[in-house]
PyMOL Python script that loads the backbone (N, CA, C, O; Angstrom):
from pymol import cmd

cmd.read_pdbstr("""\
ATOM      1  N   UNK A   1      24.813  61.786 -70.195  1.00  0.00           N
ATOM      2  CA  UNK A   1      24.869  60.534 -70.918  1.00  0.00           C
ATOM      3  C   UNK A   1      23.445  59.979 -71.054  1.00  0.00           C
ATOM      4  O   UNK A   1      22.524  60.174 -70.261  1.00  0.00           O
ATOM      5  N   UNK A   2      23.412  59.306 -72.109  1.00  0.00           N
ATOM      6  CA  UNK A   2      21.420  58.775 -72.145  1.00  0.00           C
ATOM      7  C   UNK A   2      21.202  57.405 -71.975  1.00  0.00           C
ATOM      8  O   UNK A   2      21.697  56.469 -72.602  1.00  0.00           O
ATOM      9  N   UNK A   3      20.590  57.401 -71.271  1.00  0.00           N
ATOM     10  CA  UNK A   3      20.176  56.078 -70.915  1.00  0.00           C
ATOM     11  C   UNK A   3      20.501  54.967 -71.765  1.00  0.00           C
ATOM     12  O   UNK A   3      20.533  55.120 -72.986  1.00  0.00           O
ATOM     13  N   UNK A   4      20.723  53.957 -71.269  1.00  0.00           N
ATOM     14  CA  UNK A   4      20.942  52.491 -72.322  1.00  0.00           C
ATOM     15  C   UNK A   4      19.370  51.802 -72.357  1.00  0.00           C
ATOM     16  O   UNK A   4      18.951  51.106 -71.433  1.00  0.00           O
ATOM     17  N   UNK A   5      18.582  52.120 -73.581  1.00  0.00           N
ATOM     18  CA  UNK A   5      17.476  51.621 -73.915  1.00  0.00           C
ATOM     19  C   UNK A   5      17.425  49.790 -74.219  1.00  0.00           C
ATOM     20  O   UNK A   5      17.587  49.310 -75.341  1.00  0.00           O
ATOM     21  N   UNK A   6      17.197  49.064 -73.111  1.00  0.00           N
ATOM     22  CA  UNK A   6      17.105  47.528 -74.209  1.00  0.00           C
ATOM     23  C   UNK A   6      15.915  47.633 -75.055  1.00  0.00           C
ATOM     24  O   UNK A   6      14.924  48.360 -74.980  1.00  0.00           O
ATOM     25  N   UNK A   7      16.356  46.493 -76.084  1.00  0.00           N
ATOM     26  CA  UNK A   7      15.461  46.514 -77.005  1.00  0.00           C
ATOM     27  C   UNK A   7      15.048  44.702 -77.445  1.00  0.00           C
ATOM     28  O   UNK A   7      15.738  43.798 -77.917  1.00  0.00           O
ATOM     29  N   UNK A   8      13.865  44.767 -77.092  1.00  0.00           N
ATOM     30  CA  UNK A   8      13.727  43.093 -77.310  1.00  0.00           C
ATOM     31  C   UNK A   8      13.038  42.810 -78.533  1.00  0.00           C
ATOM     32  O   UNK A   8      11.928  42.325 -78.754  1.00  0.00           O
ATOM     33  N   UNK A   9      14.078  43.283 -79.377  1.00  0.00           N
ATOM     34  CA  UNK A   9      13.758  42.933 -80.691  1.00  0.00           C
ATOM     35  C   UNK A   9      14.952  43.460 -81.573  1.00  0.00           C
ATOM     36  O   UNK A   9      15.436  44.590 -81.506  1.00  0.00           O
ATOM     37  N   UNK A  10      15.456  42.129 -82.665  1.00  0.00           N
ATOM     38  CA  UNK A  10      16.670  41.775 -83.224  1.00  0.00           C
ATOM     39  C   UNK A  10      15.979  42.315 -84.741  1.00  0.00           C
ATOM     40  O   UNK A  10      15.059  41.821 -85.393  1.00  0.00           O
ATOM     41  N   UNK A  11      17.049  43.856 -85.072  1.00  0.00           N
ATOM     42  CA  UNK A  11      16.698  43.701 -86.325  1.00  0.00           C
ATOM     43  C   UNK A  11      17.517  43.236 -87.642  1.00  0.00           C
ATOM     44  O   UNK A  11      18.741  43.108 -87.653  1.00  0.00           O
ATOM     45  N   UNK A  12      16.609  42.985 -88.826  1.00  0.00           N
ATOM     46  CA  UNK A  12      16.753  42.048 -89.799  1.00  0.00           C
ATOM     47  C   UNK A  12      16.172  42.848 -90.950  1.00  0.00           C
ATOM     48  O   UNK A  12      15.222  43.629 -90.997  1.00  0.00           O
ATOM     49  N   UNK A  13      17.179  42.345 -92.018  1.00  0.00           N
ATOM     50  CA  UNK A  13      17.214  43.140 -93.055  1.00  0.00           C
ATOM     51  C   UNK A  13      16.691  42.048 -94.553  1.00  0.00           C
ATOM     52  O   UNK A  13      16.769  40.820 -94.549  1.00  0.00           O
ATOM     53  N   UNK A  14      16.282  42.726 -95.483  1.00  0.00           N
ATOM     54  CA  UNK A  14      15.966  41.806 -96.363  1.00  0.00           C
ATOM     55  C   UNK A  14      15.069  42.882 -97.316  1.00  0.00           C
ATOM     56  O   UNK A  14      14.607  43.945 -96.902  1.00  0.00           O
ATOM     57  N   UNK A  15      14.975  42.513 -98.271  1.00  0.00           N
ATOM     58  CA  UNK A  15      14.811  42.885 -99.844  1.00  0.00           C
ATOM     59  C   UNK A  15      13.845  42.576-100.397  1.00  0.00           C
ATOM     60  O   UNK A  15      13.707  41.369-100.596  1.00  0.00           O
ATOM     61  N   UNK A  16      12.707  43.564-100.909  1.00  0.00           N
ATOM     62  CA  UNK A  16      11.863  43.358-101.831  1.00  0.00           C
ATOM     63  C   UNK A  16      11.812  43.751-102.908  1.00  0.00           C
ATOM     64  O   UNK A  16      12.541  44.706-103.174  1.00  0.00           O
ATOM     65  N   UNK A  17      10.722  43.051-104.242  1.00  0.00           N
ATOM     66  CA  UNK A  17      10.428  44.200-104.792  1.00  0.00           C
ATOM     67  C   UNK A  17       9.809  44.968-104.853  1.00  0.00           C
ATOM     68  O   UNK A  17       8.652  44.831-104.457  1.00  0.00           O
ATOM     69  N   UNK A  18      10.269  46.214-105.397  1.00  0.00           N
ATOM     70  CA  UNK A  18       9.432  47.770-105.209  1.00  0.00           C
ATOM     71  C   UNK A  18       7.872  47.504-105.066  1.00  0.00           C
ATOM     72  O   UNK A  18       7.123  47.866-104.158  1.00  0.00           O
ATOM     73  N   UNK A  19       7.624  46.865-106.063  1.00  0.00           N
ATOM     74  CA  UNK A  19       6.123  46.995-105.729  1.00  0.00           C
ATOM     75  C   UNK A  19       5.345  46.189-104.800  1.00  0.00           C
ATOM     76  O   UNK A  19       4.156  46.467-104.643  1.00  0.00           O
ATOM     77  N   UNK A  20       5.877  45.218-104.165  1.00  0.00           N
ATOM     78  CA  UNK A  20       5.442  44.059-103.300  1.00  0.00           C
ATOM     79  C   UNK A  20       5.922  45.395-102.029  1.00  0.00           C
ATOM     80  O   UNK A  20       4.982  45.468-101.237  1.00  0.00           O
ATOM     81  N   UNK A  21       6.809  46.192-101.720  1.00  0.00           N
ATOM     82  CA  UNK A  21       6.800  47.084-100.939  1.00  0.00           C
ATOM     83  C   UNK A  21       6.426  47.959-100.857  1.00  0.00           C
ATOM     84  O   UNK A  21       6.585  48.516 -99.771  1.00  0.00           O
ATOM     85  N   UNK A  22       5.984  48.383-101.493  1.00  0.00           N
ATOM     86  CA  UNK A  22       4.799  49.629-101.769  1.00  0.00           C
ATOM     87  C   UNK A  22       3.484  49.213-101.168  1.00  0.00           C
ATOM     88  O   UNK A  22       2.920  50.001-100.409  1.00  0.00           O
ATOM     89  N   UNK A  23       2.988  48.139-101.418  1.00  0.00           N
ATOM     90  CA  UNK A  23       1.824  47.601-101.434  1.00  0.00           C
ATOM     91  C   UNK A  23       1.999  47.328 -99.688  1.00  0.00           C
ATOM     92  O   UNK A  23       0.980  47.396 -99.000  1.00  0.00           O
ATOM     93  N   UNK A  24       3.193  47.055 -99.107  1.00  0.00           N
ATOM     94  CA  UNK A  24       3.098  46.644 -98.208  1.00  0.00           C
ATOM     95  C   UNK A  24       2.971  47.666 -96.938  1.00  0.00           C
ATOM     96  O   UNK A  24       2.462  47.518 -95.827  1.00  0.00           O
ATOM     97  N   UNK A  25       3.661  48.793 -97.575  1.00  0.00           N
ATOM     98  CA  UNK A  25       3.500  50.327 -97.101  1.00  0.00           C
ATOM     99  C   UNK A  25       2.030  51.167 -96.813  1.00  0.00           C
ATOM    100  O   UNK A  25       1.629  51.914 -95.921  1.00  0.00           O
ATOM    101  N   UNK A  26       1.423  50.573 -98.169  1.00  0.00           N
ATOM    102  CA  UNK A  26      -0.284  51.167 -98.480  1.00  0.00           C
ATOM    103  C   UNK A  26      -0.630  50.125 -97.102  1.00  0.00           C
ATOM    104  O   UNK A  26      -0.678  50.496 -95.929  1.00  0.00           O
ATOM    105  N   UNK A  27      -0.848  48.743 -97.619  1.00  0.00           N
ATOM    106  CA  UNK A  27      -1.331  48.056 -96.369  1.00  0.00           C
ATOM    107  C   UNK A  27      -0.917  48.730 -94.946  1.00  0.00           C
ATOM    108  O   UNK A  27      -1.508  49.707 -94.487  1.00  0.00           O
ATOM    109  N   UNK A  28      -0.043  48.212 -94.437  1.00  0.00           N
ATOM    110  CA  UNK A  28       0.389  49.552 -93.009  1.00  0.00           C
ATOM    111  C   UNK A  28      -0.619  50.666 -93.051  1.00  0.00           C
ATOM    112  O   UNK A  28      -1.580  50.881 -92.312  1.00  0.00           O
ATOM    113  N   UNK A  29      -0.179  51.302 -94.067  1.00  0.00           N
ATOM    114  CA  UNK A  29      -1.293  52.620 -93.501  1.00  0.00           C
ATOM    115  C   UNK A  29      -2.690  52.668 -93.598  1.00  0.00           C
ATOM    116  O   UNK A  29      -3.383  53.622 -93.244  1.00  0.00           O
ATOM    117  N   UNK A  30      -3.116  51.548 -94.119  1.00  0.00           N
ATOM    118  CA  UNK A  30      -4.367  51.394 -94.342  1.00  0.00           C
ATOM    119  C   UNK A  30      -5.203  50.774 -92.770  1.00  0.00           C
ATOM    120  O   UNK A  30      -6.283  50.946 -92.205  1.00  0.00           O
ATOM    121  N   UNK A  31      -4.012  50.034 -92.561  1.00  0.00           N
ATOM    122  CA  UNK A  31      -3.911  49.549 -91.098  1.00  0.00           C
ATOM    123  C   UNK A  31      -3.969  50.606 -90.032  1.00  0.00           C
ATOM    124  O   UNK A  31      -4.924  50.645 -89.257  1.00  0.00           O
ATOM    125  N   UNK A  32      -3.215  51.259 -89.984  1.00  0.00           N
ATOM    126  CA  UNK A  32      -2.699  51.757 -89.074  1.00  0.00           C
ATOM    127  C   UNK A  32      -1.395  51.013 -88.038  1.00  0.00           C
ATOM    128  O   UNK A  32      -1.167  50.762 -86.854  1.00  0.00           O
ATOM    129  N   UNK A  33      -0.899  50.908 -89.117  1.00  0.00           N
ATOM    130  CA  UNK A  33      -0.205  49.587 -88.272  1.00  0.00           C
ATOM    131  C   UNK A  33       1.305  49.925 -88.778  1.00  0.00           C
ATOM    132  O   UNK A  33       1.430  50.445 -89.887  1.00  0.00           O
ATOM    133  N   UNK A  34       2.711  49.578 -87.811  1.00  0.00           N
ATOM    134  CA  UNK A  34       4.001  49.723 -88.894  1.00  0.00           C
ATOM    135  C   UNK A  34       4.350  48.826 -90.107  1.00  0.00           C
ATOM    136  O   UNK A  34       3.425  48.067 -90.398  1.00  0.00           O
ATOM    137  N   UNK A  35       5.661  48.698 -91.039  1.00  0.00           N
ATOM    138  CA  UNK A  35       5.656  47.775 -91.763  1.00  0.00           C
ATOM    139  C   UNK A  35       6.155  47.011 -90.940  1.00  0.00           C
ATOM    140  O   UNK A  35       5.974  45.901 -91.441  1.00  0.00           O
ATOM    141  N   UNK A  36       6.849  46.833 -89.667  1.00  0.00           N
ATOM    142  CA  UNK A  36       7.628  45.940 -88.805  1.00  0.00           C
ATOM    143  C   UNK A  36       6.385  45.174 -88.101  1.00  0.00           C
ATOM    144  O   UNK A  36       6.562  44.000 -87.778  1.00  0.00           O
ATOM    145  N   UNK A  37       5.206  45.754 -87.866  1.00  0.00           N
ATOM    146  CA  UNK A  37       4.045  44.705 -86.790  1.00  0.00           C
ATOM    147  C   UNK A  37       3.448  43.562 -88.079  1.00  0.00           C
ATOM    148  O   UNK A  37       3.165  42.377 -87.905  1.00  0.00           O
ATOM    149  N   UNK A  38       3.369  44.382 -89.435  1.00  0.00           N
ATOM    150  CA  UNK A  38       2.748  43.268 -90.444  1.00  0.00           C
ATOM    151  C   UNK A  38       3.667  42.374 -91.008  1.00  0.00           C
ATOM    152  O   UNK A  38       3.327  41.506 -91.812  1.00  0.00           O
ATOM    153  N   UNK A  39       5.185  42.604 -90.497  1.00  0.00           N
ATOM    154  CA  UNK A  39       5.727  41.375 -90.998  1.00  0.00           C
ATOM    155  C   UNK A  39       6.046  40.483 -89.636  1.00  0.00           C
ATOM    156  O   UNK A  39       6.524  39.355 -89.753  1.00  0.00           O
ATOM    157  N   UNK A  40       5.829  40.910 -88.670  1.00  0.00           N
ATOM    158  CA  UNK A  40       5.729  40.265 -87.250  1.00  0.00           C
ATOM    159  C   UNK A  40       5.193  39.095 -87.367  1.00  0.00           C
ATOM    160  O   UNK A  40       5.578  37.956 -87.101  1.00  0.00           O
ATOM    161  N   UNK A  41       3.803  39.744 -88.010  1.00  0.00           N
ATOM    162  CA  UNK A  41       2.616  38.906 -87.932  1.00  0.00           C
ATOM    163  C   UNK A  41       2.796  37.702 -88.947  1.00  0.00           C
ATOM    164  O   UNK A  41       2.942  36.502 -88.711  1.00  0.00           O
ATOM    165  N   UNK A  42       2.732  38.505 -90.347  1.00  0.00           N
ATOM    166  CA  UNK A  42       3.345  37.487 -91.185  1.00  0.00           C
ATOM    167  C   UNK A  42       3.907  36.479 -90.897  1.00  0.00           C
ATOM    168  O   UNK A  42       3.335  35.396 -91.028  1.00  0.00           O
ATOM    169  N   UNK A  43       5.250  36.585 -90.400  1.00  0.00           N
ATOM    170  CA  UNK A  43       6.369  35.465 -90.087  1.00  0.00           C
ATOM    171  C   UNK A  43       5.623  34.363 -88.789  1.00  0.00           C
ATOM    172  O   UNK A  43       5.832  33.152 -88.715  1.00  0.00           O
ATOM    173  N   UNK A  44       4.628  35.273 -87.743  1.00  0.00           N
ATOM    174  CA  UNK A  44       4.131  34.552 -87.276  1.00  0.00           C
ATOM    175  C   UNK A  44       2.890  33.296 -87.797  1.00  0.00           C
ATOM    176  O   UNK A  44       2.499  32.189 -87.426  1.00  0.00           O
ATOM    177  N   UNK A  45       2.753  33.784 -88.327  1.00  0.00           N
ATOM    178  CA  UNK A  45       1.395  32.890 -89.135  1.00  0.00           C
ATOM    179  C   UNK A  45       2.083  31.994 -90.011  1.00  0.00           C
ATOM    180  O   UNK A  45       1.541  30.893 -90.110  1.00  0.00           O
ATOM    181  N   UNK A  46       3.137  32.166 -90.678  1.00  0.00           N
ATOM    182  CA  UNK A  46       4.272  31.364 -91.826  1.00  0.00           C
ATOM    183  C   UNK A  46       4.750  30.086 -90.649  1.00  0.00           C
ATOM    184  O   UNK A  46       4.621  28.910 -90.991  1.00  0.00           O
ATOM    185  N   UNK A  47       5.223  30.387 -89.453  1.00  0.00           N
ATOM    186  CA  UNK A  47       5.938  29.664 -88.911  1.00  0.00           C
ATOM    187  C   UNK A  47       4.810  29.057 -88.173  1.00  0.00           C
ATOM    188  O   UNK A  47       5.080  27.966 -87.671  1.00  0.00           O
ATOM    189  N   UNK A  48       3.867  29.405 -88.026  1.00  0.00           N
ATOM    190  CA  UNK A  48       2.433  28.418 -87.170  1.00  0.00           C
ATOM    191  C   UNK A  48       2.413  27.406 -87.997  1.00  0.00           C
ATOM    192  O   UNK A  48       2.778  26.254 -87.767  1.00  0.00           O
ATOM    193  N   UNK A  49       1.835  27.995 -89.297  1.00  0.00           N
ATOM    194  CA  UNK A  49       1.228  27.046 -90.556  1.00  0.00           C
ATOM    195  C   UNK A  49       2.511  26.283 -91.213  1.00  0.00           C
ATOM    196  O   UNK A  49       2.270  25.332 -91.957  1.00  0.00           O
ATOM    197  N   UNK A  50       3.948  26.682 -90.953  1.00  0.00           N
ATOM    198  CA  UNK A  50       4.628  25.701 -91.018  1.00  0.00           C
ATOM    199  C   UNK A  50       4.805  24.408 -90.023  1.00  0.00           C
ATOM    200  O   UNK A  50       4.968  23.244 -90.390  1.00  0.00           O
ATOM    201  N   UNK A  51       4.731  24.919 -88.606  1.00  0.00           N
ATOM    202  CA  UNK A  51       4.574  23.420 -87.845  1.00  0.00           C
ATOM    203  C   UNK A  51       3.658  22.815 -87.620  1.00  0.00           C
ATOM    204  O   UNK A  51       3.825  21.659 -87.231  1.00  0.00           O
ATOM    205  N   UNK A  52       2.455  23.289 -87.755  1.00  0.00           N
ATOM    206  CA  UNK A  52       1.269  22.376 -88.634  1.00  0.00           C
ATOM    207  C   UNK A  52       1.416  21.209 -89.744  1.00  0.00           C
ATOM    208  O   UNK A  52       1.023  20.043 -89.706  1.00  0.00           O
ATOM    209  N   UNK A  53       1.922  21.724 -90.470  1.00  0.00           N
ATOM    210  CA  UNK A  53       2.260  21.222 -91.873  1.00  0.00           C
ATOM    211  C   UNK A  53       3.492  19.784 -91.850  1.00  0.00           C
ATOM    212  O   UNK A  53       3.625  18.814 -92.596  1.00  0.00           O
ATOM    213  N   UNK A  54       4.430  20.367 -90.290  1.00  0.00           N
ATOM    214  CA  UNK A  54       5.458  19.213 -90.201  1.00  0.00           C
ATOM    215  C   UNK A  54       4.406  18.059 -89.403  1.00  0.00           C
ATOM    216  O   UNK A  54       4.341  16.860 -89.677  1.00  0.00           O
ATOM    217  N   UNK A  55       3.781  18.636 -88.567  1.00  0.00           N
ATOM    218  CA  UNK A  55       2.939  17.748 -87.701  1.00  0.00           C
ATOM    219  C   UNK A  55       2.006  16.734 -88.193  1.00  0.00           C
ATOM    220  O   UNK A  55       2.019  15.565 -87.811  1.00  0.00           O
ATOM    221  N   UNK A  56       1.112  17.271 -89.141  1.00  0.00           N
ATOM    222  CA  UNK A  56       0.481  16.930 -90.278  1.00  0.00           C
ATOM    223  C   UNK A  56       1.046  15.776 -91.027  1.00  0.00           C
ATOM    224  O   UNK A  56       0.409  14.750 -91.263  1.00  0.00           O
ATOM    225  N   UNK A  57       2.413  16.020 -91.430  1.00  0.00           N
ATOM    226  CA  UNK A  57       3.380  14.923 -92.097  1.00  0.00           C
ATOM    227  C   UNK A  57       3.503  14.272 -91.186  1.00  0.00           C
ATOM    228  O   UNK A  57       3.114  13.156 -91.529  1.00  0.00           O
ATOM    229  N   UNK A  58       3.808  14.252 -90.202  1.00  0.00           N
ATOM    230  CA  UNK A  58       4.368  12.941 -89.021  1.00  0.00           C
ATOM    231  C   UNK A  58       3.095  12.355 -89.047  1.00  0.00           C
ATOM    232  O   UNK A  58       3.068  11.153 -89.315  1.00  0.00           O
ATOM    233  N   UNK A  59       1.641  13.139 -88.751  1.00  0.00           N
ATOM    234  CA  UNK A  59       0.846  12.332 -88.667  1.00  0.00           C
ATOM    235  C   UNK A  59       0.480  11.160 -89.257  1.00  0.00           C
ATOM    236  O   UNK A  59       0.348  10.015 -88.826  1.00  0.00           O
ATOM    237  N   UNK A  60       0.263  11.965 -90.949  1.00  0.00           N
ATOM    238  CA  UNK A  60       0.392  10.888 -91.711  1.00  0.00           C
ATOM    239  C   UNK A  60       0.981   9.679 -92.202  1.00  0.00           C
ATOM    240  O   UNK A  60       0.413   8.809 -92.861  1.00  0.00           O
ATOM    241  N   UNK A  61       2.277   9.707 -91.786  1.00  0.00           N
ATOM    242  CA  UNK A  61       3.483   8.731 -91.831  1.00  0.00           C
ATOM    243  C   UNK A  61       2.625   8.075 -90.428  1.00  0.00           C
ATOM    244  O   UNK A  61       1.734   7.273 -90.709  1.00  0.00           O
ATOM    245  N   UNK A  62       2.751   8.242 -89.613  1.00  0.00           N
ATOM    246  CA  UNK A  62       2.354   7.302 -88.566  1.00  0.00           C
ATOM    247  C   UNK A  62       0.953   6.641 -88.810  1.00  0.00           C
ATOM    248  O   UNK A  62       0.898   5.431 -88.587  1.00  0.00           O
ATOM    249  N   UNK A  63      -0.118   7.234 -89.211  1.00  0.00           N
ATOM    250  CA  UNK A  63      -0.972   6.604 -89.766  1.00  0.00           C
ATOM    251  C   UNK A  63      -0.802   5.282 -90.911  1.00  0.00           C
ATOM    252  O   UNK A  63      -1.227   4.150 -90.677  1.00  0.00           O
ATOM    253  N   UNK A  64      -0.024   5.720 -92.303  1.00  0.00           N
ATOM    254  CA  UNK A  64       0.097   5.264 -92.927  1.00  0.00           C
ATOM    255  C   UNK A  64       0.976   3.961 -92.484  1.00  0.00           C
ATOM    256  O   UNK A  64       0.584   2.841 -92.810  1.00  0.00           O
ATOM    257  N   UNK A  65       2.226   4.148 -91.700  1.00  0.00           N
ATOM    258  CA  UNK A  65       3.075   2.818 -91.360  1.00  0.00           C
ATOM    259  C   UNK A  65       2.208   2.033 -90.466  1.00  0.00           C
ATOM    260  O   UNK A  65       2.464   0.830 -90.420  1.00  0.00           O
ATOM    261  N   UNK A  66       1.168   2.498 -89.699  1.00  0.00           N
ATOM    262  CA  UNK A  66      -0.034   1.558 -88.432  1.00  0.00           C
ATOM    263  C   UNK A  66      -0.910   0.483 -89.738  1.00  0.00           C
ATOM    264  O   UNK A  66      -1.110  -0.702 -89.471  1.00  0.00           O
ATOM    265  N   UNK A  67      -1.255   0.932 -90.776  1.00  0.00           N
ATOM    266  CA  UNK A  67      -1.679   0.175 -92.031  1.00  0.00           C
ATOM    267  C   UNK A  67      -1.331  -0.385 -92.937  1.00  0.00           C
ATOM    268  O   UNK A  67      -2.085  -0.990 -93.698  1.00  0.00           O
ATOM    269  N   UNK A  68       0.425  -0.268 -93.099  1.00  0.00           N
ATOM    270  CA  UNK A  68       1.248  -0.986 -93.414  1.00  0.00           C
ATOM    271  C   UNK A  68       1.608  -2.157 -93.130  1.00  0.00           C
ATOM    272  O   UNK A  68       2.097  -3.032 -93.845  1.00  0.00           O
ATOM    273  N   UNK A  69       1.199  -2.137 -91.434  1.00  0.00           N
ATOM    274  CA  UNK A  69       1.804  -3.384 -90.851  1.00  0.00           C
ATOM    275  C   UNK A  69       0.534  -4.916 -91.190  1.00  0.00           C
ATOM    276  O   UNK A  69      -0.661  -4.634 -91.098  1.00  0.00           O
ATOM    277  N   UNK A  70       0.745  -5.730 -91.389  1.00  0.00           N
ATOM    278  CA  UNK A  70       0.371  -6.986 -91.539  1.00  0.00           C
ATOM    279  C   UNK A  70      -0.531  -6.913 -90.296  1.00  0.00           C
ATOM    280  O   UNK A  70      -0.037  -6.283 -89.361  1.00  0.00           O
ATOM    281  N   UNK A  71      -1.560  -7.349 -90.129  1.00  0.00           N
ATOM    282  CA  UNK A  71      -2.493  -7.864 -89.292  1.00  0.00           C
ATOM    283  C   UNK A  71      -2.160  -9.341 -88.501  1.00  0.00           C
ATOM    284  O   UNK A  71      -1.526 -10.097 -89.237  1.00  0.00           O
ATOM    285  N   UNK A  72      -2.374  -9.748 -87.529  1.00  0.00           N
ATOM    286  CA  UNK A  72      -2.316 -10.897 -87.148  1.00  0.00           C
ATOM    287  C   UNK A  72      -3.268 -11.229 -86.642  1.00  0.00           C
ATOM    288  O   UNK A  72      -3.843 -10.553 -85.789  1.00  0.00           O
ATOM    289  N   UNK A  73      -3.752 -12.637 -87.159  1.00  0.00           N
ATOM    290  CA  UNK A  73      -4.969 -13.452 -86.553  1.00  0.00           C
ATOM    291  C   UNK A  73      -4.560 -13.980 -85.093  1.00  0.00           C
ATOM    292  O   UNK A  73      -3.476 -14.461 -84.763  1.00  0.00           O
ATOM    293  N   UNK A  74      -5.792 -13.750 -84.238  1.00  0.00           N
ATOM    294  CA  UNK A  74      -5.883 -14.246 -83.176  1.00  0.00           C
ATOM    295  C   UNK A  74      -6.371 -15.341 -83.033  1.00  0.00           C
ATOM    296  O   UNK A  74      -7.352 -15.769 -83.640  1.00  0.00           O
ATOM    297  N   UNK A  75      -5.498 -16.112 -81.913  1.00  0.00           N
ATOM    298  CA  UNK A  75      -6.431 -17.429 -82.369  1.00  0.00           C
ATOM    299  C   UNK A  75      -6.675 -18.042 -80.532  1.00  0.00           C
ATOM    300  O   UNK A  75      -7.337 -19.053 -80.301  1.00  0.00           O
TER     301      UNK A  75
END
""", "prot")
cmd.dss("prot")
cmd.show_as("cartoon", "prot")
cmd.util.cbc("prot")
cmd.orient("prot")
């Protein structure tokens, strides 16, 4: 019987077009790299620069409502 290999990594399926996969194939080998580590990476950098981008927005909302508010004189 053969061993039960875990595997810590969930795979996922999804669709390109031909030539956006081709290109992505050349890249890999140009790399030396699989097509599974350059979309690793990808998704990693997508999902960085997406919570940047939410953070960024909160920032600004919080900035913007701190200058919204009316000033009050001290007296």
């Amino acid at each position: 019987m053969a061993p039960i290999i875990s595997r810590n990594t969930e795979t996922v399926t999804f669709s390109l077009p031909p030539p956006q996969a081709q290109h992505l194939r050349q890249v890999a080998r140009e790399e030396e790299r699989t097509v599974s580590e350059l979309l690793r990476e990808a998704i990693r950098l997508y999902m960085e620069e997406r919570e940047w981008r939410i953070e960024e927005r909160i920032r600004r909302r919080s900035r913007r409502s701190s200058t919204d508010e009316p000033e009050t004189e001290e007296r």
